[in-house]
N, CA, C and O atoms as CSV, one atom per row, in Angstrom:
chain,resi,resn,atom,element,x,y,z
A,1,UNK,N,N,-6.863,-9.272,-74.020
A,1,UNK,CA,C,-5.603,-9.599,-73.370
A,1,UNK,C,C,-5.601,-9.007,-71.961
A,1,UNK,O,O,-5.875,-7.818,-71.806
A,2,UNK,N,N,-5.295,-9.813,-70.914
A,2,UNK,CA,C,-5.167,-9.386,-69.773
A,2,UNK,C,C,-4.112,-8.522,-69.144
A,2,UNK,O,O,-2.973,-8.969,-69.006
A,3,UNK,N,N,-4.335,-7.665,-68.870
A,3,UNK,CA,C,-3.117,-6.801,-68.486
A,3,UNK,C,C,-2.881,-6.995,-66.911
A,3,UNK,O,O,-3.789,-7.430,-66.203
A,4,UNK,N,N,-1.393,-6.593,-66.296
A,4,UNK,CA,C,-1.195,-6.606,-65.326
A,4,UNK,C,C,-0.505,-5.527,-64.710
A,4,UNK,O,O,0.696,-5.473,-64.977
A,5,UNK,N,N,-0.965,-4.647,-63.944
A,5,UNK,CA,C,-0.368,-3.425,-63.493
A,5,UNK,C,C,-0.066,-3.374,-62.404
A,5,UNK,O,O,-0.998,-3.247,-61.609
A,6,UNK,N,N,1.830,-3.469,-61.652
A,6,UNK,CA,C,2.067,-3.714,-60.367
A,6,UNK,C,C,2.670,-2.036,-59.989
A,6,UNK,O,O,2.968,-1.073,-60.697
A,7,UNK,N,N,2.661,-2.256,-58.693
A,7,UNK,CA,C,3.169,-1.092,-57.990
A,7,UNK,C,C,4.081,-1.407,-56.614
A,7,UNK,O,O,4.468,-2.515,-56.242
A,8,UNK,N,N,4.274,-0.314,-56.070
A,8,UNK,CA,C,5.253,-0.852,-55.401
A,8,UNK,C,C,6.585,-0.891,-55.183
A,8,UNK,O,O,7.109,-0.035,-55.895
A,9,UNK,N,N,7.713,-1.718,-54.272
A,9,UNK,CA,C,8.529,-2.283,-54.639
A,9,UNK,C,C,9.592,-0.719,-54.307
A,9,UNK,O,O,9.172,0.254,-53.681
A,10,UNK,N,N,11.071,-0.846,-54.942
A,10,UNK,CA,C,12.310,0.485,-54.768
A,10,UNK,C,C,13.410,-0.186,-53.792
A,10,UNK,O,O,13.889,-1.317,-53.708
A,11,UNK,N,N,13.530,0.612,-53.334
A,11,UNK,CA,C,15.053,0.689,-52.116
A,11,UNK,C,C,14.251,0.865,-50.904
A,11,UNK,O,O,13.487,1.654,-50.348
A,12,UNK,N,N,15.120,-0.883,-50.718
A,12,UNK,CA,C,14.017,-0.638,-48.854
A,12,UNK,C,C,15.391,-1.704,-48.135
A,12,UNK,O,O,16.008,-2.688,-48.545
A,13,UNK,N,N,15.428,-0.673,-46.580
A,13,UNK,CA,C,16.512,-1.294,-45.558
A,13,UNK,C,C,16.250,-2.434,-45.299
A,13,UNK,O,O,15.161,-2.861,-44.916
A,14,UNK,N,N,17.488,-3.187,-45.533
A,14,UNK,CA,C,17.456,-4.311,-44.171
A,14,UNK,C,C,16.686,-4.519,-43.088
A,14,UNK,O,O,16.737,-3.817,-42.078
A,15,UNK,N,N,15.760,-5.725,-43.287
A,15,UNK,CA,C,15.006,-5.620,-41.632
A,15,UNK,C,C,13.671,-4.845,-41.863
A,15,UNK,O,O,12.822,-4.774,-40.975
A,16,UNK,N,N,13.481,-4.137,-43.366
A,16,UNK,CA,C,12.104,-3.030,-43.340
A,16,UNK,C,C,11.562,-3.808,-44.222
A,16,UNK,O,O,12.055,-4.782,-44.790
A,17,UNK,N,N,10.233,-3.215,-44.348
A,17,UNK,CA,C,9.396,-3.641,-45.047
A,17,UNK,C,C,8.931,-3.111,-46.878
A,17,UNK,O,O,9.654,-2.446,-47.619
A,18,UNK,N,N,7.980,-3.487,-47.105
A,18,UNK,CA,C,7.650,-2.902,-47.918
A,18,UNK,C,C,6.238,-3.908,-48.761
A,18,UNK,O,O,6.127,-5.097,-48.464
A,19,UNK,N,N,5.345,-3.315,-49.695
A,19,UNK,CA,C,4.189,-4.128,-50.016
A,19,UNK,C,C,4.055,-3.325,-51.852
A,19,UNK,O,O,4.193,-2.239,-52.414
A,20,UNK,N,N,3.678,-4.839,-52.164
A,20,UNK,CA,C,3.677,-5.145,-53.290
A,20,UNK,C,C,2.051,-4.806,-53.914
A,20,UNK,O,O,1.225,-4.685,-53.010
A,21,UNK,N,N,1.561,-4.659,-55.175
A,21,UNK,CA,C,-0.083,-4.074,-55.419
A,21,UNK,C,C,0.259,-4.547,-56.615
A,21,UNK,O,O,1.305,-4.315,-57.220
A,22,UNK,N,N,-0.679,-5.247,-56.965
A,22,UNK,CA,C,-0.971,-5.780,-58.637
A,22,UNK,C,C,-2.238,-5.648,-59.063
A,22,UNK,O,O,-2.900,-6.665,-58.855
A,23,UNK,N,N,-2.808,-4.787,-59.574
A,23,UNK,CA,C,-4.468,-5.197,-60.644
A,23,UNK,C,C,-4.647,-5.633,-61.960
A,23,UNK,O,O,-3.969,-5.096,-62.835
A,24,UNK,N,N,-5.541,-6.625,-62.289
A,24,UNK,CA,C,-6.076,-6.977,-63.151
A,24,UNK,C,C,-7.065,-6.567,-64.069
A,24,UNK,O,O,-8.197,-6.322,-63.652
A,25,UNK,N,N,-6.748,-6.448,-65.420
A,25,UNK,CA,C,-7.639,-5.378,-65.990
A,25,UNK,C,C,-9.281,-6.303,-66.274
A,25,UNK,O,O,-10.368,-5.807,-66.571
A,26,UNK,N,N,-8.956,-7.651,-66.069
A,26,UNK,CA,C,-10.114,-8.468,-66.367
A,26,UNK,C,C,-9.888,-9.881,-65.408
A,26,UNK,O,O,-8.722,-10.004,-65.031
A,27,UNK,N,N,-10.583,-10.682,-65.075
A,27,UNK,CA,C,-10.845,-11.814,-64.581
A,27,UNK,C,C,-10.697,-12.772,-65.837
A,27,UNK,O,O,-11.042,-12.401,-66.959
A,28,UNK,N,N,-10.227,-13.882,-65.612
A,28,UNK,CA,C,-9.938,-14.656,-66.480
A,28,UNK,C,C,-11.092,-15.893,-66.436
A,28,UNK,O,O,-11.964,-16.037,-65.579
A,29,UNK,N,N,-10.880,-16.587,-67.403
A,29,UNK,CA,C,-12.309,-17.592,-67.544
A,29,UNK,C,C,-11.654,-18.520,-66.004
A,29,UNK,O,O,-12.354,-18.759,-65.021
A,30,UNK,N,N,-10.275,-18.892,-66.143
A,30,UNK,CA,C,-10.221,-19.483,-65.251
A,30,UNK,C,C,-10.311,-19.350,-63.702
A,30,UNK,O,O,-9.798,-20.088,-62.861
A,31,UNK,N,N,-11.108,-18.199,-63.507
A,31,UNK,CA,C,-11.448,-17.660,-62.127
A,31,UNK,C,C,-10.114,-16.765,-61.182
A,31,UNK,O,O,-9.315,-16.006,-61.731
A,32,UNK,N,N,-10.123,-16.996,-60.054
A,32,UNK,CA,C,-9.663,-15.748,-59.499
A,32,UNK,C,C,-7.754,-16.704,-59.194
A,32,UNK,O,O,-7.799,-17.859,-58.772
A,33,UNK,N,N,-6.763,-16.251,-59.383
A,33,UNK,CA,C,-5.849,-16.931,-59.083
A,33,UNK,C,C,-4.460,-16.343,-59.340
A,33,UNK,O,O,-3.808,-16.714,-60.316
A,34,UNK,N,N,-3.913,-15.263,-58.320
A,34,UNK,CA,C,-3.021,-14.270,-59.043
A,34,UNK,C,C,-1.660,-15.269,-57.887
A,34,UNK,O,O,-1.566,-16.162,-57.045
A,35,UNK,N,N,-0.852,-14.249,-58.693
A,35,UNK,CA,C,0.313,-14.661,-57.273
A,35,UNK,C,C,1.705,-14.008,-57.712
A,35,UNK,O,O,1.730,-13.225,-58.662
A,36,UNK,N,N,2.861,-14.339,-57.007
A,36,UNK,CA,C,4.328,-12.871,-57.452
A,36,UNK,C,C,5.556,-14.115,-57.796
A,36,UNK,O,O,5.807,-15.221,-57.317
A,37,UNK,N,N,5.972,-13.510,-58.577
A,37,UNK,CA,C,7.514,-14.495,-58.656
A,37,UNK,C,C,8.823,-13.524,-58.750
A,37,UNK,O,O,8.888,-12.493,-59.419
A,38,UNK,N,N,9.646,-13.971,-58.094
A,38,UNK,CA,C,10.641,-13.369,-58.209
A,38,UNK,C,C,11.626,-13.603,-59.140
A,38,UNK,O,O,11.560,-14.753,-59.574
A,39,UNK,N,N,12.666,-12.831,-59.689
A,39,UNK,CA,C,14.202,-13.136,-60.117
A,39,UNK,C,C,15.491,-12.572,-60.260
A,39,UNK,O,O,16.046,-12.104,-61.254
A,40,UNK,N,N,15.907,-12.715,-58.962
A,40,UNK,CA,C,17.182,-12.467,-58.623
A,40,UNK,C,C,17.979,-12.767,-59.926
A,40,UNK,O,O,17.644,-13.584,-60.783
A,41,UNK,N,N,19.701,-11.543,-59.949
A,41,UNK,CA,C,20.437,-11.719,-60.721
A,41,UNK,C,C,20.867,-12.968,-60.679
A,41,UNK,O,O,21.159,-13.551,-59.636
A,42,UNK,N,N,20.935,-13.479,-61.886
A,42,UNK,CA,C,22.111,-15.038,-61.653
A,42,UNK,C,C,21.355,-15.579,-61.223
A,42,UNK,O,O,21.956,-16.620,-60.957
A,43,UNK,N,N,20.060,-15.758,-60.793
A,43,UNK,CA,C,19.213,-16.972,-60.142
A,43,UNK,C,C,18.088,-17.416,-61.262
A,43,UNK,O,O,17.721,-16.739,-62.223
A,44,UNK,N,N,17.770,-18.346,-60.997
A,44,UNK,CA,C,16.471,-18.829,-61.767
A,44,UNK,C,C,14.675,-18.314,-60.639
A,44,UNK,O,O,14.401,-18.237,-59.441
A,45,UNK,N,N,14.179,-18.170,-61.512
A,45,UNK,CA,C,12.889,-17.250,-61.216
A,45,UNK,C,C,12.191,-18.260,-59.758
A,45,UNK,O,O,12.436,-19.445,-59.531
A,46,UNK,N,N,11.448,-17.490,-59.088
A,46,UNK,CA,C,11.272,-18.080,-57.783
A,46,UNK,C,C,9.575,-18.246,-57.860
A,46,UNK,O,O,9.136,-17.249,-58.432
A,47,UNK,N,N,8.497,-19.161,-57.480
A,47,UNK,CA,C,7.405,-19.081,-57.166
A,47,UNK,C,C,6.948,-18.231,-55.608
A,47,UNK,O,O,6.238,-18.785,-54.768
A,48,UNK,N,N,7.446,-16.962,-55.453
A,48,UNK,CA,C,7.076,-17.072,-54.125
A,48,UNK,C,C,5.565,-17.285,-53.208
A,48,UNK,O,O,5.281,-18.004,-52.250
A,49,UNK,N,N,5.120,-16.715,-53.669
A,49,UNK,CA,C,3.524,-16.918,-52.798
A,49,UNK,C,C,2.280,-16.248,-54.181
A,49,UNK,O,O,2.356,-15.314,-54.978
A,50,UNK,N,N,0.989,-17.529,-53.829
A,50,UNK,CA,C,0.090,-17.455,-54.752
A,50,UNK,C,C,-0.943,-17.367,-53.870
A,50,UNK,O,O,-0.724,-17.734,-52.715
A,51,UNK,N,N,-2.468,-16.791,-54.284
A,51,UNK,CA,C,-3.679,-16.708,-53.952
A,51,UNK,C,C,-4.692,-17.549,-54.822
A,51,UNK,O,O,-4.780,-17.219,-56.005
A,52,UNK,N,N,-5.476,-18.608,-54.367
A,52,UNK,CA,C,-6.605,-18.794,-54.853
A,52,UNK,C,C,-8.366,-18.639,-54.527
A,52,UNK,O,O,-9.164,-19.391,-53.967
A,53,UNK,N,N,-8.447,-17.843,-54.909
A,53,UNK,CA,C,-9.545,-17.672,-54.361
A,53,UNK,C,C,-9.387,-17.118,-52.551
A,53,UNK,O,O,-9.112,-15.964,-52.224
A,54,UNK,N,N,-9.582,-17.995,-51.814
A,54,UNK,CA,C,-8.858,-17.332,-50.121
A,54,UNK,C,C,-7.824,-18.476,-50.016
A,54,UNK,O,O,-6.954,-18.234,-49.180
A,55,UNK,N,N,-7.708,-19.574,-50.605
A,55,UNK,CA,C,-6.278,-20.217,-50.056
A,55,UNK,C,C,-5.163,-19.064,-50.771
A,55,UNK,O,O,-5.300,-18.182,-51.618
A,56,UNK,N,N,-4.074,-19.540,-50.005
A,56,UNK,CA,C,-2.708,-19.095,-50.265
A,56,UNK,C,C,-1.983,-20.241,-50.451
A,56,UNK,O,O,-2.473,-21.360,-50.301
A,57,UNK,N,N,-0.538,-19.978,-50.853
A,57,UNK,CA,C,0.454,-20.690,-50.637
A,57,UNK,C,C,1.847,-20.002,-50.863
A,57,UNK,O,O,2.019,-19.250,-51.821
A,58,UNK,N,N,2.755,-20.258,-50.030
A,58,UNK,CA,C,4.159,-19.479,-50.048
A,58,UNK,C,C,5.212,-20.780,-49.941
A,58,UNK,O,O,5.271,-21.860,-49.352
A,59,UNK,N,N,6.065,-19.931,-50.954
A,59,UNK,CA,C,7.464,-20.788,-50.808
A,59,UNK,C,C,8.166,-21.072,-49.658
A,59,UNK,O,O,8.356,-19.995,-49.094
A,60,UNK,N,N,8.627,-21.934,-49.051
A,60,UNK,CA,C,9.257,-22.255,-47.823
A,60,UNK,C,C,10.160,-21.119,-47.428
A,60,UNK,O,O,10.334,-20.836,-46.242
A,61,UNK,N,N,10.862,-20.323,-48.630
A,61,UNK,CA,C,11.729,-19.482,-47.812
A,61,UNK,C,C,10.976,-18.207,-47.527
A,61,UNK,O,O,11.622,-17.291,-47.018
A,62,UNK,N,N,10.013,-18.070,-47.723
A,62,UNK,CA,C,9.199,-16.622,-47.516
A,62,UNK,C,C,7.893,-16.724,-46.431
A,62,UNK,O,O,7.100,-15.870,-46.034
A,63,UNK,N,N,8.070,-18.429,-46.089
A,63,UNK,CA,C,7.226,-18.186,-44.794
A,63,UNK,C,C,7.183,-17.733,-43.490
A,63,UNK,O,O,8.050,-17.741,-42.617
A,64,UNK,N,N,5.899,-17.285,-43.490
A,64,UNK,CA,C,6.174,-16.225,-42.037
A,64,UNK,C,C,7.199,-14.653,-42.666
A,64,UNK,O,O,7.551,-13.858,-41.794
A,65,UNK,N,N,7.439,-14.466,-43.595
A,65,UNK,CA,C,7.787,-13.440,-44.021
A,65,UNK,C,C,7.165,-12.461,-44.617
A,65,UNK,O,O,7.190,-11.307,-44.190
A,66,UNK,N,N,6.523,-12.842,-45.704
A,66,UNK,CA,C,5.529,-12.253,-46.423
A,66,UNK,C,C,4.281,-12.892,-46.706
A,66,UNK,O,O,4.037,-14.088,-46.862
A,67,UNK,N,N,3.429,-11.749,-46.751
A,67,UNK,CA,C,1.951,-12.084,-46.726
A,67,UNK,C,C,1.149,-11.825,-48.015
A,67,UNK,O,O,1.226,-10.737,-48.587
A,68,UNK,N,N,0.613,-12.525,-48.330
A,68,UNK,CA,C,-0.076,-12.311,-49.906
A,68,UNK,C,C,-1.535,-12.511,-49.315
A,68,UNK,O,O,-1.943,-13.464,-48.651
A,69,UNK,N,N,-2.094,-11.581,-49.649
A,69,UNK,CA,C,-3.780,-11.317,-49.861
A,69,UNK,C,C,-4.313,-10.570,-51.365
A,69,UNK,O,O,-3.677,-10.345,-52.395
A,70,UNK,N,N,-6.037,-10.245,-50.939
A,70,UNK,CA,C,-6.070,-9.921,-52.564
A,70,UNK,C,C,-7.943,-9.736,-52.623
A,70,UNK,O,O,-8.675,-10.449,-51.936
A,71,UNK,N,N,-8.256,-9.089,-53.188
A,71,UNK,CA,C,-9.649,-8.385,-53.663
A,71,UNK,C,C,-10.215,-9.555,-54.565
A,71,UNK,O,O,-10.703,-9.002,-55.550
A,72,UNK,N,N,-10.350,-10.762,-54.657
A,72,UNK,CA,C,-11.117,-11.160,-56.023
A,72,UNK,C,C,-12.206,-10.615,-56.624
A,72,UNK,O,O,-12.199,-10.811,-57.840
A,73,UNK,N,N,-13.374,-9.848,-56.120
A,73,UNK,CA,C,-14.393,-9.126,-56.725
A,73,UNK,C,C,-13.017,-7.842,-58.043
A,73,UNK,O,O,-13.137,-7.640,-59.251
A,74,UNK,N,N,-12.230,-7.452,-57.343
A,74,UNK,CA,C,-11.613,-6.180,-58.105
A,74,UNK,C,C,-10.150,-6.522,-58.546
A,74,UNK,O,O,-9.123,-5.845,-58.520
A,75,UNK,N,N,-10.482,-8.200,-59.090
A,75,UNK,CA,C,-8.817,-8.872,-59.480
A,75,UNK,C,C,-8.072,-8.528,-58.943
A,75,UNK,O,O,-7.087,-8.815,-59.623
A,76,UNK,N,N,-7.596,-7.829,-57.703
A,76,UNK,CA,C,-6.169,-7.303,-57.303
A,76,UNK,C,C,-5.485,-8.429,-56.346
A,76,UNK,O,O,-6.006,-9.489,-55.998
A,77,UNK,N,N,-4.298,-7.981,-56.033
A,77,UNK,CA,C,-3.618,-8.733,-55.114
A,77,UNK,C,C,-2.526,-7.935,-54.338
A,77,UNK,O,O,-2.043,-6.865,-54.709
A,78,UNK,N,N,-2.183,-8.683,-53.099
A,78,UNK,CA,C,-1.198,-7.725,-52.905
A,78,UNK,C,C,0.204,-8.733,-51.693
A,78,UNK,O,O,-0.177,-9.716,-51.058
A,79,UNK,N,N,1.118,-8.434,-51.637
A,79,UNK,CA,C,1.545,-8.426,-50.934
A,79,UNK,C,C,2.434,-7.761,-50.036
A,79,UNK,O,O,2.901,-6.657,-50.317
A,80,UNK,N,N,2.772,-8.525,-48.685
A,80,UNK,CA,C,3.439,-7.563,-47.454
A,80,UNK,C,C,4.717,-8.283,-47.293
A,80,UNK,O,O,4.643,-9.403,-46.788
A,81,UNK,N,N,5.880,-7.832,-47.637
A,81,UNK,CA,C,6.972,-8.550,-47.234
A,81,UNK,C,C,8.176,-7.805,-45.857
A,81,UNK,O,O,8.974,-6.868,-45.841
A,82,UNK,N,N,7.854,-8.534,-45.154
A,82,UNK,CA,C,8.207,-7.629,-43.640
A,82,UNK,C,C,9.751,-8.126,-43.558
A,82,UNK,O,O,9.858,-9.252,-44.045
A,83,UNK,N,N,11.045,-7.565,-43.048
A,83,UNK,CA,C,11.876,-8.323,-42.248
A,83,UNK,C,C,12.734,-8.450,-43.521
A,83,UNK,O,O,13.653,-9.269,-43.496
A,84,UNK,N,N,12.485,-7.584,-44.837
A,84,UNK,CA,C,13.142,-7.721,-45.578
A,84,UNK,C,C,14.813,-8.134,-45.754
A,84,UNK,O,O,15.321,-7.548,-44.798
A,85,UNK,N,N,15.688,-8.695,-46.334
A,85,UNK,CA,C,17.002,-9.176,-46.165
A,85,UNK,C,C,17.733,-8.964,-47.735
A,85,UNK,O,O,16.976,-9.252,-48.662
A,86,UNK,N,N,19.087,-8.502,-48.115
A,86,UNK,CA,C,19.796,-8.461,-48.816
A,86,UNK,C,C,19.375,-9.634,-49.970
A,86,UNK,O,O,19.034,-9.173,-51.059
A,87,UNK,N,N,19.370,-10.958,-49.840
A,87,UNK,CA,C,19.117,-11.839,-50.618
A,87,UNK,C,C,17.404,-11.890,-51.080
A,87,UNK,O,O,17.178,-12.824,-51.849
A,88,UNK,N,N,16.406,-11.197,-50.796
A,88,UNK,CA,C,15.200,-10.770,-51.134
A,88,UNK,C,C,15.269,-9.996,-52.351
A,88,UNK,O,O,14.320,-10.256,-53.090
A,89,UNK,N,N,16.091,-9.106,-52.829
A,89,UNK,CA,C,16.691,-8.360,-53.668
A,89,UNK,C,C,15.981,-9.191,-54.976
A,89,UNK,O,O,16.091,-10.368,-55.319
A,90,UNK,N,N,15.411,-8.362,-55.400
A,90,UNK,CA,C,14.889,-9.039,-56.994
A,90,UNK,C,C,13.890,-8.175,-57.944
A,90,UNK,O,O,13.624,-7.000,-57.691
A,91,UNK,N,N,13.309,-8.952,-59.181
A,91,UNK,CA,C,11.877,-8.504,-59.899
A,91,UNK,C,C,11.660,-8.680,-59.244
A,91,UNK,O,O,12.292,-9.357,-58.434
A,92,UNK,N,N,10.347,-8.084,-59.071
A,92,UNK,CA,C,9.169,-9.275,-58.348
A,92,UNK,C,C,7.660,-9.011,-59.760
A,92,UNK,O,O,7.224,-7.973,-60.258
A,93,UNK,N,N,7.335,-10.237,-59.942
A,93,UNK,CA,C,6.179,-9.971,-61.242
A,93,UNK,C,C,5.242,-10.175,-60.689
A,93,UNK,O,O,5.521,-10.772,-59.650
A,94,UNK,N,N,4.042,-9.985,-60.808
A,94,UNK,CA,C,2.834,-10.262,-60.063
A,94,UNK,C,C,2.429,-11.154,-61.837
A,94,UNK,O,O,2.745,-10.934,-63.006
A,95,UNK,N,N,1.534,-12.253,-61.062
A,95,UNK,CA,C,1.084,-13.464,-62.338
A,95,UNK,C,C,-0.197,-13.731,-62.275
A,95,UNK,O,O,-0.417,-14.129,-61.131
A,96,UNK,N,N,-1.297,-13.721,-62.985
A,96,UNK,CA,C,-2.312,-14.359,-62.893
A,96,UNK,C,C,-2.852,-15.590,-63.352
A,96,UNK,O,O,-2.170,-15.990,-64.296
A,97,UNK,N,N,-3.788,-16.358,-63.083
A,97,UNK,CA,C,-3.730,-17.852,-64.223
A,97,UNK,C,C,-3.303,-18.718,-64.343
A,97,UNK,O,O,-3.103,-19.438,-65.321
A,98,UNK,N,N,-3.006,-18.806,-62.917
A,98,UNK,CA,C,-1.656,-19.597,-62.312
A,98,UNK,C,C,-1.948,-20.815,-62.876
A,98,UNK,O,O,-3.125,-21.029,-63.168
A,99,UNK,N,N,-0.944,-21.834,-63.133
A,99,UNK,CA,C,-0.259,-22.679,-63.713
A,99,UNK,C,C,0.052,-23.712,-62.128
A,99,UNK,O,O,1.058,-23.412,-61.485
A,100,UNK,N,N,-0.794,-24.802,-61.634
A,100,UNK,CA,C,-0.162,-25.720,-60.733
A,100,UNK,C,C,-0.055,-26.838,-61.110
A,100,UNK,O,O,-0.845,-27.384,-61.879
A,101,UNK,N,N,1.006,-27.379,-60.592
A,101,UNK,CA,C,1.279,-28.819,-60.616
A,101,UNK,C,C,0.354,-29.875,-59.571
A,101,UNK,O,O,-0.351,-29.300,-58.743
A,102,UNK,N,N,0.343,-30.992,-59.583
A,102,UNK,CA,C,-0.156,-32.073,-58.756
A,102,UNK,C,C,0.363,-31.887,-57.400
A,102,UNK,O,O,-0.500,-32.099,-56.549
A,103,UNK,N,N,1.300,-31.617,-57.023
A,103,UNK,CA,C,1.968,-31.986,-55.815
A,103,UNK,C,C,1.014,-30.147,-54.882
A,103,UNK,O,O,0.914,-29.947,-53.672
A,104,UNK,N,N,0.593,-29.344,-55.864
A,104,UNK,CA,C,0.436,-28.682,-55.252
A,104,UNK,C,C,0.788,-27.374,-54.874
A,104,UNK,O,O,0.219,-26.561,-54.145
A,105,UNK,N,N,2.274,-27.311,-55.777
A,105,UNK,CA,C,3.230,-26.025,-56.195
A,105,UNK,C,C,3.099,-25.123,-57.688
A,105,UNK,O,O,3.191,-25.651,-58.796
A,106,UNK,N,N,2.916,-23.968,-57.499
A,106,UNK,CA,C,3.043,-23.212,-58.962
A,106,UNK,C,C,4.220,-23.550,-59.524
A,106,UNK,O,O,4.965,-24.289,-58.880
A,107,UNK,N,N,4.582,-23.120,-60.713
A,107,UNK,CA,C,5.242,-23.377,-61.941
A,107,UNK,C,C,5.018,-22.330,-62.734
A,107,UNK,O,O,6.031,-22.169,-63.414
A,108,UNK,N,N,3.776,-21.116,-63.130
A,108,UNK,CA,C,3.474,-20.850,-64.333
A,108,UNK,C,C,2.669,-20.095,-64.299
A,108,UNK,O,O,2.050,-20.206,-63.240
A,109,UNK,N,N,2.144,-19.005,-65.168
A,109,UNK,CA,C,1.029,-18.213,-65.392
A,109,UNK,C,C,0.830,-17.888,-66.554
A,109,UNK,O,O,1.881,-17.646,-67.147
A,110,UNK,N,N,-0.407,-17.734,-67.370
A,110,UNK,CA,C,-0.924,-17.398,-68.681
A,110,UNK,C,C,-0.341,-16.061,-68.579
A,110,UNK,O,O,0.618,-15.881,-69.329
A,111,UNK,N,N,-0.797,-14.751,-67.589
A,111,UNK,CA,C,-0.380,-13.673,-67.643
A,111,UNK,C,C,0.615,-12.983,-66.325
A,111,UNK,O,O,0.662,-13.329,-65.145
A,112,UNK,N,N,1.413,-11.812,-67.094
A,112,UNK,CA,C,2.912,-11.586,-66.389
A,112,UNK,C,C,2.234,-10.103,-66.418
A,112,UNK,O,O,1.502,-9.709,-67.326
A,113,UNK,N,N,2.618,-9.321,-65.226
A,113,UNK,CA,C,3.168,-8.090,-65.081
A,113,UNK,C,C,4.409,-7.547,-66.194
A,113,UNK,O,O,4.531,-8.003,-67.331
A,114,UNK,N,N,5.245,-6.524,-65.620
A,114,UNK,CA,C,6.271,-6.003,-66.633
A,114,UNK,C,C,7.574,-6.409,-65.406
A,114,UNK,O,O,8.678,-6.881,-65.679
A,115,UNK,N,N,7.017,-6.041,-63.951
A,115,UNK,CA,C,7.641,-6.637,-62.906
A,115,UNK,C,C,7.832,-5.229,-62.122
A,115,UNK,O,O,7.604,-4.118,-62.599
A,116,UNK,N,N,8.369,-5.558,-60.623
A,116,UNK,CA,C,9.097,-4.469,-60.403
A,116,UNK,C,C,10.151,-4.448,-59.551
A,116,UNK,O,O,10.343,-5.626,-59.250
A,117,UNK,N,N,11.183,-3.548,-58.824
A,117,UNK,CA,C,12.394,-3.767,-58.459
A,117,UNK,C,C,11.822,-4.156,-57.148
A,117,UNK,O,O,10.673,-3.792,-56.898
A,118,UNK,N,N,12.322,-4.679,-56.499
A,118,UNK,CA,C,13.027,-4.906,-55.294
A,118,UNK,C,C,14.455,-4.489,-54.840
A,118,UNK,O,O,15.338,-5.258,-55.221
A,119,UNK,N,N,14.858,-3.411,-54.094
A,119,UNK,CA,C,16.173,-3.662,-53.580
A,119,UNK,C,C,16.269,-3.439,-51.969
A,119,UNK,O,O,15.891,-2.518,-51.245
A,120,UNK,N,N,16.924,-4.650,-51.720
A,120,UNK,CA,C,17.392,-4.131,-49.820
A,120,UNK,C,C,18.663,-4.356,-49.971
A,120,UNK,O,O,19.297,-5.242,-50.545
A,121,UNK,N,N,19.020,-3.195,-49.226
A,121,UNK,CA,C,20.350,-3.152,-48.777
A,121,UNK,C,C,20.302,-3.083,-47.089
A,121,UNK,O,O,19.455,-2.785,-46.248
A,122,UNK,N,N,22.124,-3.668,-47.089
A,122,UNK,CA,C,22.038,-4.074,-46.075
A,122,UNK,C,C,22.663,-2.853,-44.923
A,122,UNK,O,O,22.666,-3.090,-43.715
C-alpha cells in the first residue's frame, strides 16, 4: 500500500507564502504522477495542480500562483503557493496515481495523503 506523507502547510498571512512537501513511500506501476487537491469548508474538493512526469497542470484559479514541481527518481512532490489569499484557506491532500479524464483535467487518485491545513488570514 502506498503511503503518502505531506508536510507543510499552518497559518500563513495574506499576500505570504508558503510550500507544500509530499513523499511517496513507493512508485506505483503506473509511473510517476502525484499532484494536491484542495477542500475548502462548504466547498466541493478542488483539482489544483498535478505533475506528470515534467508536464504540469494547474487549475485556472491557481495559475501563476502556485507552482508544483517534484523529484520522480525519490516520488516526492512539492508545491509553492505565493500571494496567498483568504479564499486559498483549505486541506490541501497531496495524491498520487492520478486519475485523468480525456479533455485533459484530473478528477482522481488511487492514493490520498491524510491532508494538511492551510490557513490565510487576512
Amino acid at each position: 500500500q502506498v503511503q503518502l506523507v505531506e508536510s507543510g502547510g499552518g497559518l500563513v498571512q495574506a499576500v505570504g507564502s508558503s510550500r507544500l512537501s509530499c513523499a511517496a513511500s513507493e512508485r506505483t506501476f503506473g509511473g510517476y504522477s502525484m499532484g494536491w487537491v484542495r477542500q475548502a469548508p462548504g466547498k466541493e474538493s478542488e483539482f489544483v495542480a498535478a505533475i506528470v512526469w515534467s508536464s504540469t497542470y494547474y487549475e485556472d484559479s491557481v495559475k501563476g500562483q502556485f507552482t508544483i514541481s517534484g523529484d520522480n527518481a525519490k516520488n516526492t512532490v512539492f508545491m509553492q503557493m505565493n500571494s496567498l489569499k483568504p479564499e486559498d484557506t483549505a486541506v490541501y491532500y497531496c495524491a498520487s496515481d492520478l486519475l485523468r479524464r480525456r479533455s485533459g483535467t484530473y478528477y482522481g487518485a488511487s492514493y490520498w495523503g491524510q491532508g494538511t491545513q492551510v490557513t490565510v488570514s487576512s
